[in-house]
One Martini backbone bead per residue (centre of mass of N, CA, C, O) as a GRO file, in nm:
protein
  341
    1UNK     BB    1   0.090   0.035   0.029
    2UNK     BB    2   0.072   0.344  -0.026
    3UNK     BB    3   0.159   0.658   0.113
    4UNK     BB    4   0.001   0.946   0.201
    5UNK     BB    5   0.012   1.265   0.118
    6UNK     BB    6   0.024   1.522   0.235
    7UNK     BB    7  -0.136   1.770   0.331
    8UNK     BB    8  -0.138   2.140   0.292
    9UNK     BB    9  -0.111   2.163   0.590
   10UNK     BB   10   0.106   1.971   0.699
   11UNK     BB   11   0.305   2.099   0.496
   12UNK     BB   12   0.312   2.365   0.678
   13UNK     BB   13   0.374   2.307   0.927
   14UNK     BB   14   0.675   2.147   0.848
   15UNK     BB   15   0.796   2.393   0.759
   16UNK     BB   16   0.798   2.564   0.999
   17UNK     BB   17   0.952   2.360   1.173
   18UNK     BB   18   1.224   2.381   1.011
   19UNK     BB   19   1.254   2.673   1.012
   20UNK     BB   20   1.318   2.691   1.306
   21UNK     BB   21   1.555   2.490   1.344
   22UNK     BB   22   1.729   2.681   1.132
   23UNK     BB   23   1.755   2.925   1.318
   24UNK     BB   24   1.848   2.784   1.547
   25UNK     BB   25   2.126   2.647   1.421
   26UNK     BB   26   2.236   2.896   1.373
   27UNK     BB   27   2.248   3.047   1.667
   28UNK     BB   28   2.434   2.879   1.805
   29UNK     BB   29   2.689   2.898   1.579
   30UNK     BB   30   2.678   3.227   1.538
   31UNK     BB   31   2.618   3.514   1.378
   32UNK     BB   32   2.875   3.574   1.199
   33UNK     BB   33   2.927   3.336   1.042
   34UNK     BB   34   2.635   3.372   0.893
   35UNK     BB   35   2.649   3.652   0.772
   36UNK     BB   36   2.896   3.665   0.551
   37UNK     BB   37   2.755   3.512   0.306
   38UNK     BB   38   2.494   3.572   0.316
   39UNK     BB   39   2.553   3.876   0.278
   40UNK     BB   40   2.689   3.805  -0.014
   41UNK     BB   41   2.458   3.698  -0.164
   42UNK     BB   42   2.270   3.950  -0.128
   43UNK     BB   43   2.439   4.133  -0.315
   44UNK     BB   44   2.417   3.900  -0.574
   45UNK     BB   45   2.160   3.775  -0.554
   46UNK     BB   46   2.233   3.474  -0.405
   47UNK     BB   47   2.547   3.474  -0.499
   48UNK     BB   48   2.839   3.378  -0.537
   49UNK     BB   49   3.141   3.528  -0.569
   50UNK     BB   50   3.335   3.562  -0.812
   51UNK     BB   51   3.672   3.485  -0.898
   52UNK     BB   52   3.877   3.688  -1.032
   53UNK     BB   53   4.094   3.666  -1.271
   54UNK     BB   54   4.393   3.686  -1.316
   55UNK     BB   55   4.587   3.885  -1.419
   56UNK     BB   56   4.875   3.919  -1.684
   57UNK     BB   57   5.167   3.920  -1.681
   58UNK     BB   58   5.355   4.143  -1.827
   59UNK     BB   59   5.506   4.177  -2.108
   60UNK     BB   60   5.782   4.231  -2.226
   61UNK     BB   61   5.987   4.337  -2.435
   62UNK     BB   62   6.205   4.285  -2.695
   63UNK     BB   63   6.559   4.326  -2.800
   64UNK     BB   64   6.557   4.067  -2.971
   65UNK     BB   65   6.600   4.009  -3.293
   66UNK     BB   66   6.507   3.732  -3.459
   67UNK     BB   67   6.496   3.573  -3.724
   68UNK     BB   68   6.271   3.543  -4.010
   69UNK     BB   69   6.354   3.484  -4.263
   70UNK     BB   70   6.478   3.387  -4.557
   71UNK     BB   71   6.773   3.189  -4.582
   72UNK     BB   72   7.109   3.302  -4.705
   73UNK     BB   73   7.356   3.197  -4.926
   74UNK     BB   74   7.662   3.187  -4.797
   75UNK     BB   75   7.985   3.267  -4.881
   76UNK     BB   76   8.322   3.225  -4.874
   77UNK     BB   77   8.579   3.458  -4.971
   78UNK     BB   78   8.744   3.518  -4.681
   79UNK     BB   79   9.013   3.545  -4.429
   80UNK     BB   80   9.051   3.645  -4.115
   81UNK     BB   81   9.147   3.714  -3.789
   82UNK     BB   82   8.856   3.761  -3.707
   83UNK     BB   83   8.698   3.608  -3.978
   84UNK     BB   84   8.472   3.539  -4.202
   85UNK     BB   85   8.390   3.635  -4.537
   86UNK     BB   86   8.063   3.676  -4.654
   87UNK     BB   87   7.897   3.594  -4.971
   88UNK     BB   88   7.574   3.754  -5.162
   89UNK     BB   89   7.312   3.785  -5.357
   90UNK     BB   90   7.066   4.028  -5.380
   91UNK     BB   91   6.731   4.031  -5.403
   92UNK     BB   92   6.527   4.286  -5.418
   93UNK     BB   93   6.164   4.295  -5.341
   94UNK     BB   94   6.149   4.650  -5.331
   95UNK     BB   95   6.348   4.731  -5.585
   96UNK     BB   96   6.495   4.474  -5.808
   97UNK     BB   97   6.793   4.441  -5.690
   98UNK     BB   98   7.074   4.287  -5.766
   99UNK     BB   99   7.352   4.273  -5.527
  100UNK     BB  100   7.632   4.271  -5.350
  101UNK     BB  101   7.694   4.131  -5.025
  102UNK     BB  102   7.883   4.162  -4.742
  103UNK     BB  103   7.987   3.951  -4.445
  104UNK     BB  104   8.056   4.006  -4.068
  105UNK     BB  105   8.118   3.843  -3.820
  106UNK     BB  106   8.182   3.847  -3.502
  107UNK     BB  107   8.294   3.600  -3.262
  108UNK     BB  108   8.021   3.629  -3.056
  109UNK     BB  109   7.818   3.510  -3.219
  110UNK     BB  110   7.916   3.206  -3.195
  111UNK     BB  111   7.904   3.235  -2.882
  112UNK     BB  112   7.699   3.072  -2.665
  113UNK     BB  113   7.671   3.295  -2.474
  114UNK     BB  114   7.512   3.450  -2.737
  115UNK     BB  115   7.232   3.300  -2.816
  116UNK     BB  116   7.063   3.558  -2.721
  117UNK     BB  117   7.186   3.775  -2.900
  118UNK     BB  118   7.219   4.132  -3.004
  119UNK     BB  119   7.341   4.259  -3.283
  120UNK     BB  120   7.505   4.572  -3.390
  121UNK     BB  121   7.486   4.740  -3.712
  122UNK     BB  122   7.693   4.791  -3.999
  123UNK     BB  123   7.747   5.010  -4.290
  124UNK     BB  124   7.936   4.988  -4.541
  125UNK     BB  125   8.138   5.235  -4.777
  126UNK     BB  126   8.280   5.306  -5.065
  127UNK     BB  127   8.486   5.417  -5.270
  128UNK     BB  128   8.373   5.464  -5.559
  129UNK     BB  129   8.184   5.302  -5.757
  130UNK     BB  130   8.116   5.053  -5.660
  131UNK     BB  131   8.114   4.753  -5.890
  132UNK     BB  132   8.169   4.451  -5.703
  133UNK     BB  133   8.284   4.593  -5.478
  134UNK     BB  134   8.466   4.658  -5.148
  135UNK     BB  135   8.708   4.763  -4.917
  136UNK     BB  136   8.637   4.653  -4.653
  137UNK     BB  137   8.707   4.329  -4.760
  138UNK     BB  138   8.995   4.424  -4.692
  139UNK     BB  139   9.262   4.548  -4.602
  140UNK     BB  140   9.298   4.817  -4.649
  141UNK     BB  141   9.014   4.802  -4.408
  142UNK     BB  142   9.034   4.589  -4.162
  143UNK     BB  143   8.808   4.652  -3.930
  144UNK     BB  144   8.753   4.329  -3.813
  145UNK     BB  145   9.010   4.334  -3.640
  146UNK     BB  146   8.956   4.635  -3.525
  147UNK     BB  147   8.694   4.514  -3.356
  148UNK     BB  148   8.766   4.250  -3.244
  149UNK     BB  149   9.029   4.377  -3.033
  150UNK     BB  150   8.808   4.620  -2.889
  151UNK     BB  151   8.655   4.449  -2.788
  152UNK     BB  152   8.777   4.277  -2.582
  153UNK     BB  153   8.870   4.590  -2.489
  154UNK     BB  154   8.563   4.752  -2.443
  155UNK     BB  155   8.600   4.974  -2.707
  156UNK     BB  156   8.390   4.797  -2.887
  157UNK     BB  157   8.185   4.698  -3.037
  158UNK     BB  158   8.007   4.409  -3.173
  159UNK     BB  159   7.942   4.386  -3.485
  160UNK     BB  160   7.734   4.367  -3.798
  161UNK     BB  161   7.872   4.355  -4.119
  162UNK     BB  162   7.749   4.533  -4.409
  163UNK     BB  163   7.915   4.515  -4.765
  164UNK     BB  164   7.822   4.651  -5.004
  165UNK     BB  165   7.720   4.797  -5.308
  166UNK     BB  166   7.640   5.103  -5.522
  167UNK     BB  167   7.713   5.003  -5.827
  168UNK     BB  168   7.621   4.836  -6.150
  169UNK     BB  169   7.865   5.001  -6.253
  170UNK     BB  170   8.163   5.166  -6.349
  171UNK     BB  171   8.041   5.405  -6.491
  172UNK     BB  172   8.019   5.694  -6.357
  173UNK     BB  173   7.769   5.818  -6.532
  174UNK     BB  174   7.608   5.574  -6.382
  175UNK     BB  175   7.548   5.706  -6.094
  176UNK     BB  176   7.358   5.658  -5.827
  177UNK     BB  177   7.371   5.786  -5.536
  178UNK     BB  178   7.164   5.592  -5.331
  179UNK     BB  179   6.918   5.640  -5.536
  180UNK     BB  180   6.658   5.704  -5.676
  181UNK     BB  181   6.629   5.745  -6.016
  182UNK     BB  182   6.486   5.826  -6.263
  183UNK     BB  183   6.482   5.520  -6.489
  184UNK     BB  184   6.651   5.371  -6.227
  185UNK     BB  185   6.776   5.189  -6.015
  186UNK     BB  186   6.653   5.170  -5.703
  187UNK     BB  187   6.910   5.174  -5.468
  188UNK     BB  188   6.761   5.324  -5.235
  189UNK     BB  189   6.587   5.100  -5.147
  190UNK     BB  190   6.776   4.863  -5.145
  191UNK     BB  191   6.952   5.005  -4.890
  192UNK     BB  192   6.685   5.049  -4.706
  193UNK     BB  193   6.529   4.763  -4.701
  194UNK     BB  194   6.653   4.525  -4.828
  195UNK     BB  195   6.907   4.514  -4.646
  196UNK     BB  196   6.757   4.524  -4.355
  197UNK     BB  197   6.612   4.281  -4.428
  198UNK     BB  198   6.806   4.078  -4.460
  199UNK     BB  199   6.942   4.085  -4.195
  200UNK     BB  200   6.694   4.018  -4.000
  201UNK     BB  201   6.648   3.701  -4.191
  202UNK     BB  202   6.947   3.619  -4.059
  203UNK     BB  203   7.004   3.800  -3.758
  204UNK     BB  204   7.091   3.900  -3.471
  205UNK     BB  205   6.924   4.186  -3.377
  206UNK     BB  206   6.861   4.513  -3.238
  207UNK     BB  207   6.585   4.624  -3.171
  208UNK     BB  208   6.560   4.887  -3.404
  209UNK     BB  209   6.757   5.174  -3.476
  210UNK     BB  210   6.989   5.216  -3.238
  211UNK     BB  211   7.186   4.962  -3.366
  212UNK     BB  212   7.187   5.160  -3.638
  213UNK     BB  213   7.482   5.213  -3.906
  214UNK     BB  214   7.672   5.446  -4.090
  215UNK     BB  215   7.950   5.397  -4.320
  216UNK     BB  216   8.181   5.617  -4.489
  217UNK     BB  217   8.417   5.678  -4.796
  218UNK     BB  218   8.348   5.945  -4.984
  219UNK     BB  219   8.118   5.798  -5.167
  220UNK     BB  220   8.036   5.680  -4.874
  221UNK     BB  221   7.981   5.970  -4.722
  222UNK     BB  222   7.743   6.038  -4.913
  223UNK     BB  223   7.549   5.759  -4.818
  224UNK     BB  224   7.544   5.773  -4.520
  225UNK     BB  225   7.426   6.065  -4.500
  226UNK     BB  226   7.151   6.055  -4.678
  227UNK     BB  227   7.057   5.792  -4.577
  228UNK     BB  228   7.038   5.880  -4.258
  229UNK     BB  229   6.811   6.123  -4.339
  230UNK     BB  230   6.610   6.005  -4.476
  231UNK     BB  231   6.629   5.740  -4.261
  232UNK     BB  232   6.593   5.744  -3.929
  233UNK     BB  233   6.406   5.492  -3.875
  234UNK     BB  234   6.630   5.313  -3.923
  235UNK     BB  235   6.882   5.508  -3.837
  236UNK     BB  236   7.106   5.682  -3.569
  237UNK     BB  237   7.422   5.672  -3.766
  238UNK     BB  238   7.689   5.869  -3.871
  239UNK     BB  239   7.985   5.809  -4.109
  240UNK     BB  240   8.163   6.058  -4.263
  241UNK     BB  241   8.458   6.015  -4.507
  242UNK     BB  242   8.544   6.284  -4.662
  243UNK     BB  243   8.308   6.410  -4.841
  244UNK     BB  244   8.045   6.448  -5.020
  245UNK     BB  245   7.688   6.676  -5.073
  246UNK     BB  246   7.637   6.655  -5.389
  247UNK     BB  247   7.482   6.580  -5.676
  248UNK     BB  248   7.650   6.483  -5.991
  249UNK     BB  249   7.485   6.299  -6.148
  250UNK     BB  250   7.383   6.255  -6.504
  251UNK     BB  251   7.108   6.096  -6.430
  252UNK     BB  252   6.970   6.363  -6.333
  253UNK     BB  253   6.915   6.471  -6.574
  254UNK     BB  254   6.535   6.637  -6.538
  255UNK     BB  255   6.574   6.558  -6.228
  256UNK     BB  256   6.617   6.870  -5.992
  257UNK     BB  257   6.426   6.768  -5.773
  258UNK     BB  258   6.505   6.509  -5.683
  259UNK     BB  259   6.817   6.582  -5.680
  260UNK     BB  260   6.756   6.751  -5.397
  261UNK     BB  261   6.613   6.552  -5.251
  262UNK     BB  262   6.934   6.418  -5.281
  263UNK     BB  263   7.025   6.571  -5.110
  264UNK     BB  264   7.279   6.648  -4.810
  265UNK     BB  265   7.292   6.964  -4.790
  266UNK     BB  266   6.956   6.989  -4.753
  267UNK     BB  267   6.914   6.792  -4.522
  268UNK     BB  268   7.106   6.971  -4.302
  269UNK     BB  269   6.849   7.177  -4.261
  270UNK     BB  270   6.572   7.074  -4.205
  271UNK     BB  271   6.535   6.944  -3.911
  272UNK     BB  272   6.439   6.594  -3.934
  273UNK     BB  273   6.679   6.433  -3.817
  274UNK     BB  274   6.753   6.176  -3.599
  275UNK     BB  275   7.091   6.239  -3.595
  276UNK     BB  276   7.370   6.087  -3.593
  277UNK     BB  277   7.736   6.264  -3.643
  278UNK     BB  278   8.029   6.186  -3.772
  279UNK     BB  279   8.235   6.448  -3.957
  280UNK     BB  280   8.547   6.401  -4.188
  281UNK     BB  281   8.878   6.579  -4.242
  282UNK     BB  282   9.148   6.632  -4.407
  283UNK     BB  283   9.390   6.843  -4.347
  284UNK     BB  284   9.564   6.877  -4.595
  285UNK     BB  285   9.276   6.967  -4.729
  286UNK     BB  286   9.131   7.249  -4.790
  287UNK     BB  287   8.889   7.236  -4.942
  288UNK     BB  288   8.827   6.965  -4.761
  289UNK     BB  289   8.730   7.132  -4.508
  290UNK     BB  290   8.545   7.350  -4.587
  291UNK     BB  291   8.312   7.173  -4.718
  292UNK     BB  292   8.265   7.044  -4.411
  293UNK     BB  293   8.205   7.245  -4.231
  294UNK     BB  294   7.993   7.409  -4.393
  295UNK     BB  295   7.792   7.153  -4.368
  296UNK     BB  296   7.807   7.146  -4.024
  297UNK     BB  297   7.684   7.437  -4.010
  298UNK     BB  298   7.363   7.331  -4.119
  299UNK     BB  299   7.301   7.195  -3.880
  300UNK     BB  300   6.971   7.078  -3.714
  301UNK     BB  301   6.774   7.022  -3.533
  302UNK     BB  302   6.801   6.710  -3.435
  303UNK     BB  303   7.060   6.695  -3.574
  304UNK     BB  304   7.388   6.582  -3.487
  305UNK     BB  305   7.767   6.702  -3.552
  306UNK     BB  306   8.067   6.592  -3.543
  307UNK     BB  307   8.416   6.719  -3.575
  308UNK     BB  308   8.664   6.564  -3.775
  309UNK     BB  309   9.067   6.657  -3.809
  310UNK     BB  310   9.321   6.494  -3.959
  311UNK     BB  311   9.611   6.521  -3.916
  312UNK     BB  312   9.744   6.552  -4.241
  313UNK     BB  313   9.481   6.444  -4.412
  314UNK     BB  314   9.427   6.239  -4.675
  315UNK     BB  315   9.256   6.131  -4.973
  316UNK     BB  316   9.288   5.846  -4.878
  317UNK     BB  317   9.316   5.485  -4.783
  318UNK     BB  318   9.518   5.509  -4.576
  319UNK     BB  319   9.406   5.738  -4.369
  320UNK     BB  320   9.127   5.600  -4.328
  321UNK     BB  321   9.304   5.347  -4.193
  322UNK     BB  322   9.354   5.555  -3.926
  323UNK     BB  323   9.018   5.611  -3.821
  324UNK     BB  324   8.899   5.371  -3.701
  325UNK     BB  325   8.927   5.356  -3.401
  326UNK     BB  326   8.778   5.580  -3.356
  327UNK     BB  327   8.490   5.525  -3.512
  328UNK     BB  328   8.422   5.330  -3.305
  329UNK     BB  329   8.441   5.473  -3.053
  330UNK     BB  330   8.191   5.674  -3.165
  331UNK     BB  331   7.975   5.452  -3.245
  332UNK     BB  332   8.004   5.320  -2.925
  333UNK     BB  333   7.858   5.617  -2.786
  334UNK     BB  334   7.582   5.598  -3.044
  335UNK     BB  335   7.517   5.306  -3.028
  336UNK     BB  336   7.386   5.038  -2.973
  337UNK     BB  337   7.439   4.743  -2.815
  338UNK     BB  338   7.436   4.417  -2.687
  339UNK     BB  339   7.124   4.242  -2.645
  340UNK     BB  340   6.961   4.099  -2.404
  341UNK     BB  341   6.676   3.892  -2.204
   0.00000   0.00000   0.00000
């Protein structure tokens, strides 16, 4: 036989004693325990409060760009005491100019201590037309025995030394002067995104402008000074040695207005570009003395140009090979130096 479910008086009667019981047996509890929970249901509408999700800790910014590829084929050039020059063909994709860029890592990059670190870039640009070659690359400017001896010795950076080409002819007529000229190859775009993008592509460097700087002599140092005024945003220092800073190739003729916008006569008056700079003159040669002073006192805020005049110092690459400890350690105070994170 089924139990008879109670009726609804009944109900009410057990109701009432239920809740009375349990009325009780808070007030045993204590007054306080009961209200805590209860108090904080009643604010949430009768449920407790979920708790807040952890907040995530800030990432740090990394300092170091590591290769982004497609890693490009470098073969071994020449050998030095520093360690080996490799050298490939960069086919540029913003440009679509293709012409020789030469490499060399510091001792550093390849040591297992330094797995983790980014390290600043230099390039490096050759007196005369660099069309097919760099003087950077060989004995005449040594730069890498004495970046590696000074690094050492904690006097320069460690840097990563990149030795384009500047232009694709040796017939001076066809001089690209480091810029896109109309109706010519686009050579500066070349230098200004292909090359830095090439760099970015295959090795561990400094995040950001702070740790790429441009030097040259001659007519390298007519590309290091355009450059860096150009592009600041890319670049953050530059040595031109010994230069000059009007654009006189013929394939400017009919395009008076392109040529000035490419001069750095005019770029350092501008006073756009957050660069520094350090413009070199031998002292025995007084033309180039007056035309370098003269340029250096053009230049305008955010752009700073400290001015070097080599005691006896001729337009010869036998003297710019003697002012290299010089420009490395004014590079090492005004480039960022190896970050890791």
């Amino acid at each position: 036989m089924q139990p008879k479910p109670p009726s609804s008086r009944t109900r009410a009667v057990l109701s009432a004693a239920a809740a009375f019981a349990l009325a009780a047996a808070l007030a045993a509890c204590g007054s306080t325990d009961a209200a805590g929970p209860a108090a904080d249901g009643a604010k949430s509408g009768g449920g407790a409060t979920p708790a807040a999700p952890p907040s995530p800790t800030p990432t740090k910014p990394s300092k170091v760009l590591k290769p982004t590829g497609p890693a490009a084929e470098l073969k071994k050039v020449r050998d030095t005491a520093a360690g080996p020059i490799m050298m490939t063909t960069l086919a540029g994709a913003k440009s679509g100019v293709s012409g020789k860029v030469w490499v060399w890592l510091p001792p550093e990059y390849n040591d297992p201590k330094y797995a983790n670190t980014g390290f600043p870039v230099l390039t490096l640009y050759s007196g005369g037309q660099s069309a097919g070659y760099n003087t950077w690359t060989d004995n005449q400017l040594p730069i890498e025995e004495a970046d590696a001896t000074m690094a050492k010795e904690g006097r320069a950076h460690p840097f990563i030394m990149i030795m384009p080409v500047q232009n694709l002819e040796s017939n001076e007529a066809k001089a690209l002067e480091c810029s896109d000229i109309p109706g010519q190859p686009k050579i500066g775009t070349w230098m200004s995104q292909d090359i830095p993008d090439f760099v970015r592509a295959n090795f561990r460097t400094v995040r950001g402008r702070d740790g790429w700087a441009v030097m040259g002599a001659s007519t390298g140092a007519f590309c290091s000074a355009k450059l860096a005024m150009q592009y600041p945003d890319v670049f953050k220092a530059a040595v031109p040695i010994d230069g000059y800073y009007n654009p006189d190739s013929p394939l400017w003729k009919g395009y008076e207005q392109e040529r000035v916008a490419n001069s750095p006569g005019q770029m350092v008056a501008a006073g756009t570009a957050d660069v520094r700079m350090l413009a070199t003159a031998g002292g025995a040669n007084a033309g180039e003395v007056k035309l370098v002073k003269a340029w250096v006192a053009k230049a305008k805020p955010p752009l700073t140009i400290d001015y070097y005049e080599q005691p006896g110092g001729n337009h010869l690459t036998s003297d710019f090979k003697k002012m290299i400890p010089n420009t490395l350690e004014w590079l090492t105070k005004n480039v960022a130096g190896p970050e890791s994170d």
